[in-house]
C-alpha positions in Angstrom: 30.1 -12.1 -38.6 32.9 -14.9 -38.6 31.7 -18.1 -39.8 32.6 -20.4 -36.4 29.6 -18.1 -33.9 28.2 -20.5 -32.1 24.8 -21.1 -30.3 23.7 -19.7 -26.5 24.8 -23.5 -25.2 28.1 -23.5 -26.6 28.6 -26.4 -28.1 30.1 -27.3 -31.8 27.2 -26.5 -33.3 27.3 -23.4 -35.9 24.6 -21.2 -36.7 22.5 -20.6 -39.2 22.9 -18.5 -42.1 18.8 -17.7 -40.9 20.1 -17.1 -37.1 23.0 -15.2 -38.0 21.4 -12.6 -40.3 18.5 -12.4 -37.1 21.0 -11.7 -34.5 22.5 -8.8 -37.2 19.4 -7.4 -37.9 18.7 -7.4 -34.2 22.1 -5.8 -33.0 21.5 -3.2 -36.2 18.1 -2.2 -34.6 19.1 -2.0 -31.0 22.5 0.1 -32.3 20.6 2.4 -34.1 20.5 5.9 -32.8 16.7 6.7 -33.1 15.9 3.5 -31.7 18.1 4.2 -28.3 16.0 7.9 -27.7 12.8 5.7 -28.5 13.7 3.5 -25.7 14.8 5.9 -23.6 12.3 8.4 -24.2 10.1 5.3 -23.4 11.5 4.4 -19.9 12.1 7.7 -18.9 8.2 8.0 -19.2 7.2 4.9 -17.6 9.5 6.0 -14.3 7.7 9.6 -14.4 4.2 7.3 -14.1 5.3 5.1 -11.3 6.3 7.6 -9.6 3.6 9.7 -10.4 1.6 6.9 -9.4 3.4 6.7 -6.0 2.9 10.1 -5.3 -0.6 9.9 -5.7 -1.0 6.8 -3.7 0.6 8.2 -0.8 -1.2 11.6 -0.9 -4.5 9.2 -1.2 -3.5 7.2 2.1 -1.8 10.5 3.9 -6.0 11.9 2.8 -7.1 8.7 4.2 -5.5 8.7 7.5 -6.2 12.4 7.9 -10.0 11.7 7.5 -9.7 8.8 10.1 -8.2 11.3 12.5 -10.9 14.0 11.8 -13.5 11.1 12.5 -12.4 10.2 15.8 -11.7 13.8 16.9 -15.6 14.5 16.0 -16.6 11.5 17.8 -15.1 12.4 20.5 -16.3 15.9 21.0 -19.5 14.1 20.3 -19.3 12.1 23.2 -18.0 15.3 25.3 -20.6 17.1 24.4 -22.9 14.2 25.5 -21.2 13.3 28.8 -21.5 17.1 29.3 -25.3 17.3 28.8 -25.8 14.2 31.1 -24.0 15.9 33.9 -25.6 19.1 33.3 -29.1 17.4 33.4 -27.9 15.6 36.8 -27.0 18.7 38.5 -30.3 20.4 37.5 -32.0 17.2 39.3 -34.2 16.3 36.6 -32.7 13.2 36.5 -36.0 10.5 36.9 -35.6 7.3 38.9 -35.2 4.9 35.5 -38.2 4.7 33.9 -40.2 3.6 37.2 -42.0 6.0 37.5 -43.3 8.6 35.8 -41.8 12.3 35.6 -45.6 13.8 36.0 -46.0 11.6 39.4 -42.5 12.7 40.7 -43.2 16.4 40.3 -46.4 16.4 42.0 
C-alpha cells in the first residue's frame, strides 16, 4: 500500500503502520476464496430460513383463519338447528304461557 493512504475523513493525516497492516489483513480475509463460499454459503442459508419462516407463518395464519371460519359456520348451524327446534316445538303447541303457569295445570 502507498505510503500517502489517508484516513475515512480525509484529511492530511497518514495512517498508521498499525492501521495500514489492519486494513491489509482485512482486504486479505475478505478476498480470500474460502472466505467468499463461507459467506455466501452463510447468507444463502439465512434467506432459505426467512423464508422458510415466512412460509410457515403464513400457513399458520391461512390455519388460523380457516379455523375462525369453521367456528362460525358451526355456530351457525348451531343456531339453525336451535331456531329450528323452537319453531318445531311452536307448531306442536307445547309452547307454555312463560313460566306463569304451570305445564301440569295447562294440560288439565
Amino acid at each position: 500500500m502507498s505510503d500517502n493512504i489517508m484516513d475515512k475523513y480525509g484529511d492530511n493525516r497518514h495512517l498508521s503502520e498499525e492501521t495500514r497492516e489492519d486494513l491489509r489483513r482485512m482486504t486479505l480475509g475478505l478476498t480470500d476464496q474460502k472466505t467468499i463460499e463461507t459467506l455466501t454459503r452463510a447468507g444463502l442459508m439465512a434467506k432459505n430460513k426467512r423464508e422458510s419462516s415466512r412460509a410457515l407463518r403464513a400457513q399458520a395464519i391461512a390455519r388460523a383463519e380457516a379455523e375462525k371460519v369453521a367456528a362460525a359456520k358451526e355456530k351457525a348451524a348451531d343456531d339453525q338447528k336451535k331456531a329450528t327446534i323452537i319453531e318445531e316445538t311452536i307448531q306442536d303447541g307445547d309452547v307454555n304461557d312463560g313460566g306463569t303457569q304451570s305445564d301440569k295445570t295447562k294440560k288439565k
